[in-house]
C-alpha positions in Angstrom: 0.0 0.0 0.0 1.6 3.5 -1.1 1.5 6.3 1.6 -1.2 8.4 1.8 -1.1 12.2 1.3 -2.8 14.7 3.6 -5.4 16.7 2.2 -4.2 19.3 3.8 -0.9 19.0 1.6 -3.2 18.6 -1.7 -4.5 22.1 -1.4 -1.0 23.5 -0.9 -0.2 21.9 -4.2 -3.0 23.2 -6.1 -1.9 26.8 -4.5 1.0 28.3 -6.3 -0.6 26.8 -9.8 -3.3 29.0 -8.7 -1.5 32.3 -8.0 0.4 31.6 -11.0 -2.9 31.6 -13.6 -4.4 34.3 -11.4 -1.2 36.4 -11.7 -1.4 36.0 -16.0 -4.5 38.0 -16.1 -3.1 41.3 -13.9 -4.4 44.6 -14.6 -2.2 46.7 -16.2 -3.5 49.7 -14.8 -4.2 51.7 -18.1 -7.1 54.1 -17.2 -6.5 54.2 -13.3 -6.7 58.0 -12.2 -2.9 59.0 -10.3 -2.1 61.8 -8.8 0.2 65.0 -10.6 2.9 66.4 -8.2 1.6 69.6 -7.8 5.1 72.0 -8.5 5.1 75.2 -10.4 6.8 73.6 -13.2 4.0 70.7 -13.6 1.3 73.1 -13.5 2.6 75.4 -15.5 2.5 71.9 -18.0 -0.4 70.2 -17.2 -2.8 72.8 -15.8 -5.1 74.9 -18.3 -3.9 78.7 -18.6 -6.4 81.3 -19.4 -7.3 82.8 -22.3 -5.6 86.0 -22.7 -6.8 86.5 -26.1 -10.2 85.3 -26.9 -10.7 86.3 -30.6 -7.2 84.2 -31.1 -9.3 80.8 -32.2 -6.2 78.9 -31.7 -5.5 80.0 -27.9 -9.1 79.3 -27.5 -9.9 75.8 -28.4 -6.2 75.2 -27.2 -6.4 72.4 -24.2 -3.5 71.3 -22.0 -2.1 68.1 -22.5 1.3 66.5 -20.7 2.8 63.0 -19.8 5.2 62.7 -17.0 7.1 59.4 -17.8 8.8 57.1 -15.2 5.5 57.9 -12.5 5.8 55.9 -9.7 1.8 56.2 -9.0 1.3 54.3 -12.1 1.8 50.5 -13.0 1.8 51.6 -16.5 4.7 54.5 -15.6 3.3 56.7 -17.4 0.8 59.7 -15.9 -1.2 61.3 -18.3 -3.3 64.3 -19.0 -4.8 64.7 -22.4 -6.7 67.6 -23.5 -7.9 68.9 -19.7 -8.6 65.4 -18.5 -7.9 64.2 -15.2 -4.5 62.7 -14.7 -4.9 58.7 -15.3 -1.9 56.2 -15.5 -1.3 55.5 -19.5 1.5 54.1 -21.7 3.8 54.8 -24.7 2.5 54.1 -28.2 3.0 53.8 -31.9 -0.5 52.1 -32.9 -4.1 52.0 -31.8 -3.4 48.2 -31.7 -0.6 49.0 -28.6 -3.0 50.0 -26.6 -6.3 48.5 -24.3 -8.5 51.2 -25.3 -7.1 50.6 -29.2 -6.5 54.6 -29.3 -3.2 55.8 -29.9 -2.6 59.5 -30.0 0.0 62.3 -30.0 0.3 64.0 -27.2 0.5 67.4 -29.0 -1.6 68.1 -32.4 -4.8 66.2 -33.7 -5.0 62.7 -34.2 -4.2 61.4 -37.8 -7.2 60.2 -39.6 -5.0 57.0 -40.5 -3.6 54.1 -39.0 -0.2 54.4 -41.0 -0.2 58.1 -40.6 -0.7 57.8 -37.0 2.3 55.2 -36.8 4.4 57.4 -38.5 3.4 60.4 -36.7 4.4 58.7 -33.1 7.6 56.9 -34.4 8.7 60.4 -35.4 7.9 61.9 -32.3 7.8 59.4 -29.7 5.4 61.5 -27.9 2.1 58.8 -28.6 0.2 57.8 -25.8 -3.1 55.6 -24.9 -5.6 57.2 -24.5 -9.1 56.6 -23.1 -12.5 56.8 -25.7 -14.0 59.6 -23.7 -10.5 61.5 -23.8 -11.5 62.2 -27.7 -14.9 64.4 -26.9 -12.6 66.6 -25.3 
């Protein structure tokens, strides 16, 4: 007759393959709001500024947008406001296909009305970033 196992020592078994499969499916943390550093230099960024001329239609519809890059309040390492949205924890792109959301944009400019314009655009610049679907009513 073979020895017998504990049940006990059968659950501990099944235990690690569990945390292992559980860990596969982590959250990246793409969308998550984080918190800016509030200096004068981020503001000055990432904060809105008045409108000092309103018949200028280009100060007017202007909206701020800023990435600080290597955040330590984001898994993703990346905090991001785009167009006067609330900071949220984003990534580095090239392609709407990079991201969770599948939307890729620049941080600076409009978003091209292509796929291969808007890979091209971010590979020049390397300033791309995920962004959420409601970030493009802004």
């Amino acid at each position: 007759m073979g020895a017998l196992i504990p049940k006990k020592s059968l659950y501990m078994l099944g235990l690690p393959a569990f945390v292992v499969l559980a860990g596969g499916c982590a959250d990246t943390g793409f969308g998550q709001p984080c918190r800016l550093p509030e200096t004068p230099s981020i503001r000055q960024a990432c904060e809105p500024s008045g409108n000092d001329n309103e018949d200028d239609p280009i100060q007017r519809e202007s909206k701020a947008s800023c990435a600080i890059r290597n955040f330590a309040g984001c898994e993703t390492r990346t905090c991001l406001v785009y167009r006067d949205s609330n900071p949220f924890c984003s990534e580095p792109c090239t392609s709407d296909g990079d991201c969770e959301s599948d939307l890729c944009a620049p941080l600076v400019g409009d978003r091209p009305a292509t796929e291969a314009d808007l890979q091209a655009e971010c590979e020049r610049t390397l300033n791309c970033f995920c962004i959420r679907k409601g970030d493009l009513d802004n």
